[in-house]
C-alpha positions, -999 to 999 in steps of 0.1 A, spaced: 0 0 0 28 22 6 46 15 -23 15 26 -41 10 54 -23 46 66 -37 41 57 -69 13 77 -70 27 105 -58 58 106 -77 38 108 -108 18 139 -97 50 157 -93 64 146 -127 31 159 -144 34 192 -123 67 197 -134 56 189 -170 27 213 -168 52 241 -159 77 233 -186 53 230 -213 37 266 -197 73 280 -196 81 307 -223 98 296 -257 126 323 -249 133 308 -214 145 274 -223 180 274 -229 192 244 -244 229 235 -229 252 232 -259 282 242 -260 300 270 -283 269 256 -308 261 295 -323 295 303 -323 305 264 -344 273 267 -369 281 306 -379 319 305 -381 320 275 -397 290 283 -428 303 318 -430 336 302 -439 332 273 -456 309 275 -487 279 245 -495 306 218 -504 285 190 -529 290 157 -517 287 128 -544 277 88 -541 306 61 -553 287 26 -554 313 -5 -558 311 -37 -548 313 -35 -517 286 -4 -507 285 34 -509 312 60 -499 306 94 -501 333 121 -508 327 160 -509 334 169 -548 375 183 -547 384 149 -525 366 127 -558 379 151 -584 415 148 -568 411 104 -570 411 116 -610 442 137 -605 423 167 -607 434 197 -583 408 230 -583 429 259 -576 402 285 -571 409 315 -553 431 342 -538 464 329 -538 474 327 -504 498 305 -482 470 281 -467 459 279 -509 496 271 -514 499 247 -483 467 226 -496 479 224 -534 517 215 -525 504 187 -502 482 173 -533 507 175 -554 534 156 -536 506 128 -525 497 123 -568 531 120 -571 537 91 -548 504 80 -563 522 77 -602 548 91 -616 534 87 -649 502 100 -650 495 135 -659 483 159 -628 451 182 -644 452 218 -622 422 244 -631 428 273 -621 407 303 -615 426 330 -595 428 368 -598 462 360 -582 477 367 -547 508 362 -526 543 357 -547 561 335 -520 530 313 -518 528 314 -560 565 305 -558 560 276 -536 538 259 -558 557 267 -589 592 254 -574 569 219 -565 551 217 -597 586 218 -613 602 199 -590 575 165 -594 576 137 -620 542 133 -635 533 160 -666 515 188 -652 482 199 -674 472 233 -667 437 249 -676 426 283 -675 386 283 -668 374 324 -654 410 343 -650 444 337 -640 458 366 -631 493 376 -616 507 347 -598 478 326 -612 489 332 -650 527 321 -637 513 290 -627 490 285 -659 523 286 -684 542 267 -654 523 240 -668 543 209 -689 549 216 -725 517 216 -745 493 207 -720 490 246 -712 450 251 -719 423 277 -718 389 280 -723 377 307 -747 360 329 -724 390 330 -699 413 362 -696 451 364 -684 469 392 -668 507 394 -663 523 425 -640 552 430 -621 549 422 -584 539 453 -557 541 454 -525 544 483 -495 563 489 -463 573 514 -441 594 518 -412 630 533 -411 643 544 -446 670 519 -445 647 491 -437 625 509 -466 656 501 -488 659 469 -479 629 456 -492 630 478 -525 662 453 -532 644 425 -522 609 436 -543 634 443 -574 654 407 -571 616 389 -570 608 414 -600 634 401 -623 632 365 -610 594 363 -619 607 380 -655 631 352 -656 601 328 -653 576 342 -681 607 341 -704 617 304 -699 581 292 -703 569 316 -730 604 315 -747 604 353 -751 634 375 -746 637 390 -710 635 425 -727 598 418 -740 587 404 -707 600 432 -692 584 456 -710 547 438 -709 551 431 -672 553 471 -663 519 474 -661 489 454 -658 487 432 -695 454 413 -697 452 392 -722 422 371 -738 430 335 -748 437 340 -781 464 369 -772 479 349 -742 480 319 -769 500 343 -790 523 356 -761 531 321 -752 510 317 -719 493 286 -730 494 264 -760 458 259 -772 422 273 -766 396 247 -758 358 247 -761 351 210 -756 373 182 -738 402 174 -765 401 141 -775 440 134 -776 450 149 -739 466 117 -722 438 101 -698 
């Protein structure tokens, strides 16, 4: 009978307690997550809607977001600003397709208004030093550091779509400080000048004095004039049906 009796009344106070929550206010009932505002807005205000895609095999389903399934075809998006963490991301792909093959050709798209020079330079000094042929395609802009690493590209697998332009310059920069320090860095800004002129000549095979002279100021270029300057070897509306597979 007791028992009962304590059954009973624990029930009453579980429906009281109920009453009051379901009575309570929307705005007073905090739910306890941690950090969860700060996670969800950082992280969608950062990260753009990634597609993911479905591989079926034989043995079930695998998802991938789209760069990680594009980069198991040897395909690296370079889309953006280029900055270091850009630079860090690409130069780790590379290396790992590398170890992959040494044979197969590496495909890099490239859409980049252009960016940082020591973080351009990293990639160029990896996508020269690796094995595998290097196929380099054009699709939106590549401008500044990002049309240095379109020609970087392997002999004749240089492409761009027809809509795409080019632009070449001469690095800028600014400091200030002490006028000595000032100096300093107008050497170093002038040695990066002529070694990015030493570039555009070894992979467009024009004399230093013609870079030199379209580097001054901002050239852009359409694909048919950067075909003709010697930024990319052929203009492409539709997949060509002899590029190595």
């Amino acid at each position: 009978m007791l028992i009962k009796q304590t059954l009973a009344k624990t029930i009453s106070n579980l429906t009281k307690s109920t009453n009051l929550i379901t009575k309570c206010p929307i705005n007073l009932i905090k739910p306890n997550i941690i950090n969860s505002k700060s996670f969800h807005t950082s992280e969608l205000k950062k990260s753009p809607l990634i597609p993911i895609v479905i591989e079926q095999s034989g043995r079930g389903e695998r998802a991938y977001d789209i760069y990680s399934r594009l980069l198991k075809e040897r395909i690296i998006c370079f889309m953006g600003p280029v900055t270091d963490e850009l630079a860090s991301v690409v130069v780790a792909q590379l290396l790992f397709l590398q170890s992959e093959s040494s044979k197969k050709p590496i495909h890099m798209y490239i859409n980049s208004p252009g960016g940082s020079v020591t973080a351009g330079l990293a990639i160029y000094d990896t996508m020269q030093y690796i094995v595998p042929p290097i196929a380099t395609w054009c699709v939106g802009q590549a401008c500044s550091m990002g049309s240095l690493l379109l020609t970087a590209g392997s002999p004749g697998m240089r492409h761009s779509l027809p809509h795409s332009r080019i632009m070449i310059h001469q690095p800028s920069g600014g400091v200030q400080g002490q006028a000595t320090d000032i100096l300093i860095h107008a050497e170093e800004i002038s040695k990066l000048k002529k070694q990015i002129n030493k570039i555009y000549s070894k992979h467009t095979g024009k004399p230093i004095e013609e870079i030199e002279r379209n580097m001054e100021r901002d050239k852009f270029m359409s694909a048919t004039e950067a075909l003709e300057f010697g930024l990319i070897d052929k203009i492409l509306e539709h997949p060509d049906k002899d590029a190595k597979k």
